[in-house]
C-alpha positions as CSV (number, residue, x, y, z in Angstrom):
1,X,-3.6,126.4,-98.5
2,X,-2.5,125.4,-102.2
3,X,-4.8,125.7,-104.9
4,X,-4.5,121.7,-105.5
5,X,-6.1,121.4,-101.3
6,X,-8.9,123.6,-102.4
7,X,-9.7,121.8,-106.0
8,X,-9.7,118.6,-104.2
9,X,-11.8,119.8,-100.8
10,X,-14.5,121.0,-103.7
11,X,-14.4,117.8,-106.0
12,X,-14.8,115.7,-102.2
13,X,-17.7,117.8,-101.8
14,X,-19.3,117.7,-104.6
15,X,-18.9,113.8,-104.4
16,X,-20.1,113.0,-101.2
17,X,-22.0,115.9,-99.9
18,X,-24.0,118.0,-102.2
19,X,-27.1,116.9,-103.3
20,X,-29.9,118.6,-106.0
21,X,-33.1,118.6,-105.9
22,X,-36.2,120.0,-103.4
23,X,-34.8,120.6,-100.1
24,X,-36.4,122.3,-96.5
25,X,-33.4,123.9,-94.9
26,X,-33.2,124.3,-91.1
27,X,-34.8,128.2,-91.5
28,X,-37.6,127.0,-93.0
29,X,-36.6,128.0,-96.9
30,X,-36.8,126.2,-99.9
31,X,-33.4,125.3,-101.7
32,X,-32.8,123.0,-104.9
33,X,-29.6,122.0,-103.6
34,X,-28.1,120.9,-99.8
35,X,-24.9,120.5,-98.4
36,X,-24.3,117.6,-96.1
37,X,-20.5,118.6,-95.2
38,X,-20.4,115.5,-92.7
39,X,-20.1,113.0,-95.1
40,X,-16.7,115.0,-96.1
41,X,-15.7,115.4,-92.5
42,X,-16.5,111.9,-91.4
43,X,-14.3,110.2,-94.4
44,X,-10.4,109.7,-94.3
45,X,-10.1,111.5,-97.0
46,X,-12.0,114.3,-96.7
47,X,-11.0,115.3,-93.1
48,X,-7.7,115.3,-94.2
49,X,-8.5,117.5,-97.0
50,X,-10.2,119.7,-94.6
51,X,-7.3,119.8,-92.1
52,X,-5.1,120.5,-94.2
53,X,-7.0,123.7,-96.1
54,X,-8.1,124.7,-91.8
55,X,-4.4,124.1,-90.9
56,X,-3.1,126.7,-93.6
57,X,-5.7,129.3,-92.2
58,X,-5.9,128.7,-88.5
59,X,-3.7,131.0,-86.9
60,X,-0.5,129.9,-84.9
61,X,-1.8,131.2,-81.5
62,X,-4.8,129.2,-81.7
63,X,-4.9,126.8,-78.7
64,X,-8.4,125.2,-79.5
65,X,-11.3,124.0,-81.9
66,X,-15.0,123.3,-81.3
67,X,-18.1,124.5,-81.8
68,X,-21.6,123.5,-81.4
69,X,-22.7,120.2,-81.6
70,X,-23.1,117.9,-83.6
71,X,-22.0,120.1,-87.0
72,X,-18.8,121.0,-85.4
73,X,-18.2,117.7,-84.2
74,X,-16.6,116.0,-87.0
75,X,-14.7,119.0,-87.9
76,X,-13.1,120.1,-84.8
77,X,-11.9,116.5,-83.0
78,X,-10.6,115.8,-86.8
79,X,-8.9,119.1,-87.4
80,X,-7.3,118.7,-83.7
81,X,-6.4,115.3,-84.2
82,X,-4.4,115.4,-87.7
83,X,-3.3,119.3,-85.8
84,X,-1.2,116.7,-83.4
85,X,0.2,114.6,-85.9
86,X,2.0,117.6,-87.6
87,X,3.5,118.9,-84.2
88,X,0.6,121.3,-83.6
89,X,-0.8,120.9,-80.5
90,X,-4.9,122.3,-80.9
91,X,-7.3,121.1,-78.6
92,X,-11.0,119.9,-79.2
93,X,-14.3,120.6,-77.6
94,X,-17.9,120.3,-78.1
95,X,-20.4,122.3,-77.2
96,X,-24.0,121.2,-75.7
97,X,-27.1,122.4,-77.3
98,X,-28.3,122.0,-73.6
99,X,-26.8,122.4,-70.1
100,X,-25.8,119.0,-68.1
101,X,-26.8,118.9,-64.8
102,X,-25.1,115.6,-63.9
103,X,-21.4,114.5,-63.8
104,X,-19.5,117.9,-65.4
105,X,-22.1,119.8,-65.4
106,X,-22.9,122.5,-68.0
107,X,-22.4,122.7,-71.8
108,X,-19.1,122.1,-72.1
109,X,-17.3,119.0,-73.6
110,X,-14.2,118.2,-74.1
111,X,-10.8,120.7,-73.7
112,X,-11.4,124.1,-73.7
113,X,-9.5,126.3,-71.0
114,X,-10.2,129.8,-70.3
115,X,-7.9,132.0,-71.5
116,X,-7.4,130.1,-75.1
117,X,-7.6,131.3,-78.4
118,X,-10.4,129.9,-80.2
119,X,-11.6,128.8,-83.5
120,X,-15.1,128.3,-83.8
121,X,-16.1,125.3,-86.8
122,X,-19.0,124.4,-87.8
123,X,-19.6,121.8,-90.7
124,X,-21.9,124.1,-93.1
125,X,-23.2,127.1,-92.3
126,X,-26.4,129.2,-94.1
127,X,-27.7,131.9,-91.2
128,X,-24.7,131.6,-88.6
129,X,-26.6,130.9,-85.7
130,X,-25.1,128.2,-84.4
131,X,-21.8,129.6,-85.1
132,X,-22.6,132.5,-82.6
133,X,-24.7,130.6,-80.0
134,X,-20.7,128.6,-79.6
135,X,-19.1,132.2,-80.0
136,X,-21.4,133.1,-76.9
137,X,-20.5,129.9,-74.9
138,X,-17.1,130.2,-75.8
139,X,-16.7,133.8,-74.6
140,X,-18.7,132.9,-71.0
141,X,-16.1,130.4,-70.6
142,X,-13.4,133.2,-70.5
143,X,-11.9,131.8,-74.1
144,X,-11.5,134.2,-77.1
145,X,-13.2,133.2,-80.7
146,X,-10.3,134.6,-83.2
147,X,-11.9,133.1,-86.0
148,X,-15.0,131.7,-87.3
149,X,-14.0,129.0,-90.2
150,X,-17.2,126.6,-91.7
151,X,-15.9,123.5,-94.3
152,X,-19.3,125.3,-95.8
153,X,-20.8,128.7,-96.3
154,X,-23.8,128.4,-98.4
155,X,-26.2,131.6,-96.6
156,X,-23.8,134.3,-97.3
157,X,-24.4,136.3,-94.4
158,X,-22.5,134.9,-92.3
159,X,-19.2,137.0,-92.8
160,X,-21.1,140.4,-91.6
161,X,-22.0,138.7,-88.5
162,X,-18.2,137.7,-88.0
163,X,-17.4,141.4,-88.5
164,X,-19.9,143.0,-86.4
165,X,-18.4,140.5,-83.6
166,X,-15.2,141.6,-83.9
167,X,-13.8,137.9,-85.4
168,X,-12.0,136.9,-88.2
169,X,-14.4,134.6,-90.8
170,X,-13.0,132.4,-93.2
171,X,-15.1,129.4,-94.9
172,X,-12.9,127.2,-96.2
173,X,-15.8,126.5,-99.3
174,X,-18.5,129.5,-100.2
175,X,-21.7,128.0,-102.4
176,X,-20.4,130.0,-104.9
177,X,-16.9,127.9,-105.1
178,X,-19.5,124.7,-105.4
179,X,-21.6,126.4,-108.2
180,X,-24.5,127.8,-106.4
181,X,-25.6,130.9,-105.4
182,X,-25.7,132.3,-101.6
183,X,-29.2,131.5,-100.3
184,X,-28.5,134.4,-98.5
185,X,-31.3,135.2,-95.4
């Protein structure tokens, strides 16, 4: 990804997504500041930003994107979708938080095929667990997580998870890169 990607993913962010001031995160914890990565993802602009700094990371075997929904939503059908445009064919899928017991059942949505090389997205991530309840999925499904890549990391912990698993981790954005520390857990 060139530097000029990078600058302009963190300026988007900063725009649109980070907020100051007294926040609950999802743990529980305290934060002055919160990161709302969707409202990147979700605009022209930014999921093309994000694309392209994914597509320079994502490696060429990689036959698939998703991740849990909703964060990896945005993320993953974007990534796949502007993917296509540049002649790389990645496909999307979504994750239930829940099994589906009507129609196609289970917690699968979308295009994932065993056998595929995976990266698992995830808008912003602080604790990972998310991340690795679609890494689990993902590996049930006879697929192979090859790397774990957030817009986001603001926790800090999530790259020792990564490497216990056996899986490449590679935020596109650390909190530090925004001006923050790690909340770490």
């Amino acid at each position: 990804m060139t530097d000029s990607t990078l600058v302009a993913l963190r300026r988007h962010l900063l725009d649109h997504s980070v907020r100051t001031g007294d926040f609950t995160l999802k743990s529980g914890r305290k934060s002055s500041w919160f990161v709302d990565s969707k409202q990147t993802a979700c605009r022209p602009d930014g999921i093309v930003l994000v694309a392209d700094a994914a597509l320079a990371v994502i490696p060429a075997d990689v036959t698939a994107i998703g991740g849990l929904t909703m964060g990896a939503d945005p993320v993953a059908f974007g990534i796949a979708a502007i993917a296509a445009t540049r002649g790389r064919p990645i496909r999307s899928f979504s994750i239930r938080k829940e099994s589906k017991d009507h129609g196609v059942a289970g917690r699968l949505a979308g295009a994932l095929e065993a056998d595929d090389r995976v990266v698992i997205t995830e808008d912003t991530v602080t604790r990972g667990t998310s991340l690795f309840e679609a890494v689990e999925v993902v590996r049930d499904l006879g697929a192979e997580p090859v790397l774990i890549m957030p817009i986001v990391d603001r926790g800090g912990t999530c790259a020792a998870m990564a490497a216990e698993a056996g899986i490449a981790y590679h935020p596109l954005v650390t909190a530090p890169d925004l001006g923050f520390d790690y909340e770490g857990v």
